[in-house]
C-alpha positions, 0 to 999 in steps of 0.5 A: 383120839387118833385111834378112835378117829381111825375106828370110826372111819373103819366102821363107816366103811364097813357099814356102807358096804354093807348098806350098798350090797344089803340095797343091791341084792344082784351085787356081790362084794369083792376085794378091792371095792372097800378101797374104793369106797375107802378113797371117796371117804376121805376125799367126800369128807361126807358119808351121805355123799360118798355112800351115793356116789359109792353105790352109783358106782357100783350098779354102773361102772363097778356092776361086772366086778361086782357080779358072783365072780370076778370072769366078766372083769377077765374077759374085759382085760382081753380088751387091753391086750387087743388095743396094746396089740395096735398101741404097742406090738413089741409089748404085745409080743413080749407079754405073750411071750413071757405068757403074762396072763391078763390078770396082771392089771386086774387090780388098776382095773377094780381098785381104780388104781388105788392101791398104785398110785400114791399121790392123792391128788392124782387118784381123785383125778383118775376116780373123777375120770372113772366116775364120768366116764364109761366102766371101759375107762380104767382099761383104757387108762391101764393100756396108756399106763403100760405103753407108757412104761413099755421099757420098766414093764420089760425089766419087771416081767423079764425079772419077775420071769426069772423068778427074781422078783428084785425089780419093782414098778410103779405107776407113772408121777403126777405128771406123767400119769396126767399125759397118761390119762389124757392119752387114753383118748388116742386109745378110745376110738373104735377099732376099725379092724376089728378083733385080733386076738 
């Protein structure tokens, strides 16, 4: 029974990514958008609904990952290392140091966390967030998230620089990420100074 309740559910995914990009010719699939449609599957608990919401995310908040290649969603993630350049400086500095390519939160930013954060209650918040928010959000939150764990991302990038690879890192708890999406506000005011990288 288990087993065909999985592949049902594997098949309704499936049919509604393809019923979003067959109703959406301009939108090109990427890896990281079923895990999306995956999470509002399961918390919607109706596939008319999550197809709605699946689609309306993708012709908005979603339409730069969703273009021919993932460069438009690269070119965004310069954004995060300009506002950590003003919310942090000494994490700025140690990943341009290290030479840490903007890539590294490229999939917080096209997966909505899913893939990170473990607790379901915390992922519906940030998809609700995401949801109503502008497409710049999961940026924003991915800044809060690294100045807030300044010190475990020096431990795993000076590790992951030496090749150790022994260290790991995790989003922040319930509690912490529900400061961590709250502190995103701080970060999403115009920058008075205007670009500095």
């Amino acid at each position: 029974m288990r087993k065909t309740t999985f592949s049902k559910k594997k098949q309704d995914l499936e049919d509604m990514i393809q019923a979003i990009l067959v109703r959406n010719p301009d939108l090109h699939y990427y890896q990281g958008f079923h895990d999306i449609c995956a999470v509002l599957l399961i918390v919607l608990m109706d596939d008319k609904l999550a197809f709605a919401v699946a689609e309306a995310i993708a012709q908005r908040q979603l339409r730069m990952a969703m273009q021919e290649t993932l460069e438009p969603v690269v070119q965004q993630l310069v954004l995060m290392f300009k506002l950590l350049y003003h919310v942090d400086l000494e994490l700025f500095d140690l990943l341009r140091q290290l030479e840490i390519p903007v890539y590294f939160a490229l999939s917080w930013h096209i997966t909505w966390f899913a893939h990170d954060v473990d607790d379901p209650i915390v992922r519906s918040r940030l998809f609700d967030a995401f949801i109503a928010s502008s497409p710049l959000l999961p940026i924003y939150v991915s800044t809060a998230v690294c100045a807030n764990r300044v010190q475990a991302l020096t431990v795993f990038y000076r590790s992951l620089y030496s090749k150790t690879r022994k260290s790991s890192w995790t989003c922040p708890k319930r509690s912490r990420m529900s400061c961590t999406v709250s502190s995103r506000d701080s970060l999403n005011r115009p920058n008075p100074t205007g670009s500095v990288c």
